[in-house]
C-alpha positions as CSV (number, residue, x, y, z in Angstrom):
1,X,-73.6,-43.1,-46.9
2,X,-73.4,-46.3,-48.6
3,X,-71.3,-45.6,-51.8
4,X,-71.8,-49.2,-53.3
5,X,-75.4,-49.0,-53.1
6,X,-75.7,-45.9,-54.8
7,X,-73.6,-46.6,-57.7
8,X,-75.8,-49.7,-57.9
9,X,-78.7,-48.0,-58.8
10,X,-76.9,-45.1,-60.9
11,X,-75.6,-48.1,-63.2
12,X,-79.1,-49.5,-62.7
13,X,-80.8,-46.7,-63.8
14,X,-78.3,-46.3,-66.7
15,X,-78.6,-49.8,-68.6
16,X,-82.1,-49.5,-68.5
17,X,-81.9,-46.0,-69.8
18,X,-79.3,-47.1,-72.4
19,X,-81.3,-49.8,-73.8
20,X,-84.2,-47.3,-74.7
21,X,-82.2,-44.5,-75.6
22,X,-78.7,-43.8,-77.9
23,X,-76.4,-43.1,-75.8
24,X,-72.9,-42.0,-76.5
25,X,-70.0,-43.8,-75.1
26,X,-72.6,-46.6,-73.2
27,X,-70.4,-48.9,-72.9
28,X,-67.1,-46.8,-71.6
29,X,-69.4,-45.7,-69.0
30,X,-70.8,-49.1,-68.3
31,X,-67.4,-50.4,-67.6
32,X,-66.8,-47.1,-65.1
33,X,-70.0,-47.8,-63.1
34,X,-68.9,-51.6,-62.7
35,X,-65.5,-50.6,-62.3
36,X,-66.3,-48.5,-59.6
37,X,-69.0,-50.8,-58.1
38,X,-66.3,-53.9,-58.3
39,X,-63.6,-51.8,-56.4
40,X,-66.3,-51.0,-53.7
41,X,-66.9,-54.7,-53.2
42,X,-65.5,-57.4,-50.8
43,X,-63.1,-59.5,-52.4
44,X,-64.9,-62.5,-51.1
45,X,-67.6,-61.8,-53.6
46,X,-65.3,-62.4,-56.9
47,X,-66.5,-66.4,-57.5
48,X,-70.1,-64.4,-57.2
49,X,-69.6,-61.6,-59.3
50,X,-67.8,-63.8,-62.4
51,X,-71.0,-66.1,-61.5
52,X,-73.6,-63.4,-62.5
53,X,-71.9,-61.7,-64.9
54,X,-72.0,-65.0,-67.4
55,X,-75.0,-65.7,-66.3
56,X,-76.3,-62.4,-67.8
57,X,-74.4,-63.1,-70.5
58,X,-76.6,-66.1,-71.4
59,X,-80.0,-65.2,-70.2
60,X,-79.2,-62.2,-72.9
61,X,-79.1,-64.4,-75.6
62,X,-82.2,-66.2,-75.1
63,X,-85.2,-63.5,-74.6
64,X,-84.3,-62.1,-78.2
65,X,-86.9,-64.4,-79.3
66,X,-89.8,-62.9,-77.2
67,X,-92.0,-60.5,-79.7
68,X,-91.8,-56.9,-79.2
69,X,-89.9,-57.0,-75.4
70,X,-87.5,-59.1,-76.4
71,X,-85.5,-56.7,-78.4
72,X,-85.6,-54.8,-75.1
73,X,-84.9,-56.8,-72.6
74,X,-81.5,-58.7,-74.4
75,X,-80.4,-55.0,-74.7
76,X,-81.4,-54.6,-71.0
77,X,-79.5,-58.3,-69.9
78,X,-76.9,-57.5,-72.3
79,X,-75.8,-53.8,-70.7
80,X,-75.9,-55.6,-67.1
81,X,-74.0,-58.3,-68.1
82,X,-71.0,-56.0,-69.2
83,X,-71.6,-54.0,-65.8
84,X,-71.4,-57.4,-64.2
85,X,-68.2,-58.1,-66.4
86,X,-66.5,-54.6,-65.4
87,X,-67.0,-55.7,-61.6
88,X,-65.8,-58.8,-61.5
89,X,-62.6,-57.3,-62.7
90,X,-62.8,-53.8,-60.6
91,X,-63.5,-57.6,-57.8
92,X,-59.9,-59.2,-59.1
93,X,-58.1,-56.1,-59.1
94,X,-59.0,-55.3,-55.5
95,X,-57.9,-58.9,-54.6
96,X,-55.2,-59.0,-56.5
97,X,-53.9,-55.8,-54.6
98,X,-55.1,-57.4,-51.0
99,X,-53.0,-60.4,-52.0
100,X,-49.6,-58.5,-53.2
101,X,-49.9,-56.7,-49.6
102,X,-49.4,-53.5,-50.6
């Protein structure tokens, strides 16, 4: 079973979810699912990973002006720019930990 895939589209599922509906503690459990899809990842994918997650985090910004959707899709962008953001760190801590050897 491919672990990394399925959290993929559990966080997936989630941001989309959470831009529709209030949900409690969104972001804490934003951070979990890109924690826990960062740690799953190869540590050659960190430059990658930082890459999309400010990425995301400008695209966000700019379909805010779109009528109705917009309002949407920033929420949307914005929620997998801070899974993006978790990742890349859940990506540095597993490199970090390859490099120290232990």
């Amino acid at each position: 079973m491919d672990y990394l895939k399925t959290t993929l589209r559990v966080a997936f599922v989630f941001i989309i979810l959470a831009a529709f509906v209030e949900v409690p503690y969104a972001a804490v459990i934003i951070a979990v699912l890109g924690l826990a899809t960062g740690l799953q990842r190869d540590s050659g994918d960190l430059i990658r990973t930082i890459v999309i997650a400010i990425g995301l985090s400008v695209a966000a910004g700019a379909l805010d002006a779109i009528p109705v959707a917009g309002e949407y899709l920033t929420a949307i962008l914005g929620n997998a720019a801070a899974l993006a953001a978790a990742s890349s760190i859940g990506v540095l801590l597993k490199f970090s930990w390859e490099q120290a050897g232990v």
